[in-house]
Legacy VTK file of the C-alpha trace (Angstrom):
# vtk DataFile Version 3.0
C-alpha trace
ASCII
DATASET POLYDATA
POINTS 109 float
0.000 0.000 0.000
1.642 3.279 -0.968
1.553 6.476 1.293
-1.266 8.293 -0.627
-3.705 5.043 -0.299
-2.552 5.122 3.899
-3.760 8.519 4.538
-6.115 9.047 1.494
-9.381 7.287 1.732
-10.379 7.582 -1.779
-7.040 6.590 -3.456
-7.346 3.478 -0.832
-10.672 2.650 -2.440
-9.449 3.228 -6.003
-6.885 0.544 -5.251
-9.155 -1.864 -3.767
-11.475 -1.563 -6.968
-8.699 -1.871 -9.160
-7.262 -4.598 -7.661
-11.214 -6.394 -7.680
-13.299 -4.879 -10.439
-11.473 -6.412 -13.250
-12.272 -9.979 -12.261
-15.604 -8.908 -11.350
-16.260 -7.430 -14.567
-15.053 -10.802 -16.320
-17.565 -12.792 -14.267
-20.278 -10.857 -15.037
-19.177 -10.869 -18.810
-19.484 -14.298 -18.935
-22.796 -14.902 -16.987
-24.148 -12.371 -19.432
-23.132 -14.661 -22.320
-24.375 -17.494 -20.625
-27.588 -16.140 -20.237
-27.707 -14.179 -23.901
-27.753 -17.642 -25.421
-30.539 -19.351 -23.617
-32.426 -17.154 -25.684
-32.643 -19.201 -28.562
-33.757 -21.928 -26.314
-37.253 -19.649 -25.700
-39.886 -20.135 -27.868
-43.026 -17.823 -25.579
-42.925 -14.297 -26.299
-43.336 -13.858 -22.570
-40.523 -15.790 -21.683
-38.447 -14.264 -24.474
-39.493 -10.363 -23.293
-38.615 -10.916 -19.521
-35.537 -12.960 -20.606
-34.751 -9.489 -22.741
-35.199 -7.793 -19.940
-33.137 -9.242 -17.875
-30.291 -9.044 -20.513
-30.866 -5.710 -20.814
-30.513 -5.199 -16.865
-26.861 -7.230 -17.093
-25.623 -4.979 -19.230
-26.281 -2.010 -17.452
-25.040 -3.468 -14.719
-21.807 -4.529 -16.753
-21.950 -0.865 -17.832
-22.347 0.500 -14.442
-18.868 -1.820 -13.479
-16.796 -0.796 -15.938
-17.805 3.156 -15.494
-16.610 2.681 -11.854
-13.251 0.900 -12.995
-12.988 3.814 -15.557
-13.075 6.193 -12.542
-10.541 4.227 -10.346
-8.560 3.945 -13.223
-7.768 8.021 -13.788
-6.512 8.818 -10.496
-6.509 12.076 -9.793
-8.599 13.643 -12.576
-11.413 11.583 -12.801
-12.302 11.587 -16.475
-13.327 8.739 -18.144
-10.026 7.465 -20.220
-12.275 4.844 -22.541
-9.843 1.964 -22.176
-9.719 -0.142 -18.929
-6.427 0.039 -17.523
-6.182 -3.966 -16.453
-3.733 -6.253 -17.168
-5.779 -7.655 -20.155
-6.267 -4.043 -21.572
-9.309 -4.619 -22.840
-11.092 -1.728 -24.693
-14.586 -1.399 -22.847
-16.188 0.681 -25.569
-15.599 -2.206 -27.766
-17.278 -4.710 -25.067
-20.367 -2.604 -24.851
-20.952 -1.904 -28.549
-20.445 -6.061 -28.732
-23.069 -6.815 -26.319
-25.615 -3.973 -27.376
-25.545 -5.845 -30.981
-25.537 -8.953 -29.609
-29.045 -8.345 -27.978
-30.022 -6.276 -30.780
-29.659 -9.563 -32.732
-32.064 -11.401 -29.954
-34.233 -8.626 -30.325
-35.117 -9.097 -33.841
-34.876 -13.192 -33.988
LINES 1 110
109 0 1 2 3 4 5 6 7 8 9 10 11 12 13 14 15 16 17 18 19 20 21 22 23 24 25 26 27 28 29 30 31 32 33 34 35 36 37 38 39 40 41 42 43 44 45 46 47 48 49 50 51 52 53 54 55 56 57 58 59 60 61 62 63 64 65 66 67 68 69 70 71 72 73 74 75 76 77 78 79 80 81 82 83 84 85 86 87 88 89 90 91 92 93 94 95 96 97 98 99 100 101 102 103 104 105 106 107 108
């Protein structure tokens, strides 16, 4: 732990989320493709709507994540940088426009 994140509560916390978030952010990834492709197991419009839903309620979770490791990720300045500074370096603006698509695609099947 350096000095700043000792006597500095909020660069303590944007350690602890960077040190978390990006594993987070991959499980909930992957639960959200798990649960994109049971769609084309539904056949009731019902089912298919409230399974939409839900999808729809992942990804802004998902979005609400990666906004948060955006803001732990800038330090001081707290702009959002638009890549995720992790050690996979994955580009988050590319993940979201992937999974909007993607349920754009259940949307109209």
């Amino acid at each position: 732990m350096t000095e700043a994140e000792k006597t500095d509560p909020i660069a303590s916390l944007r350690a602890e989320i960077l040190r978390d978030l990006p594993g987070d952010i991959k499980r909930v990834r992957s639960a959200y493709r798990r649960a994109a492709q049971q769609a084309a197991l539904l056949r009731d419009a019902k089912d298919f709507n409230a399974h939409q839903a839900a999808c729809k309620t992942a990804l802004g979770h998902l979005d609400s994540l990666i906004k948060l490791l955006r803001w732990a990720s800038d330090g001081d300045n707290g702009s959002a940088t638009g890549k995720m500074k992790s050690a996979e370096d994955v580009d988050v603006d590319t993940l979201i426009r992937e999974a909007r698509a993607s349920l754009e695609v259940e949307k109209k099947d």
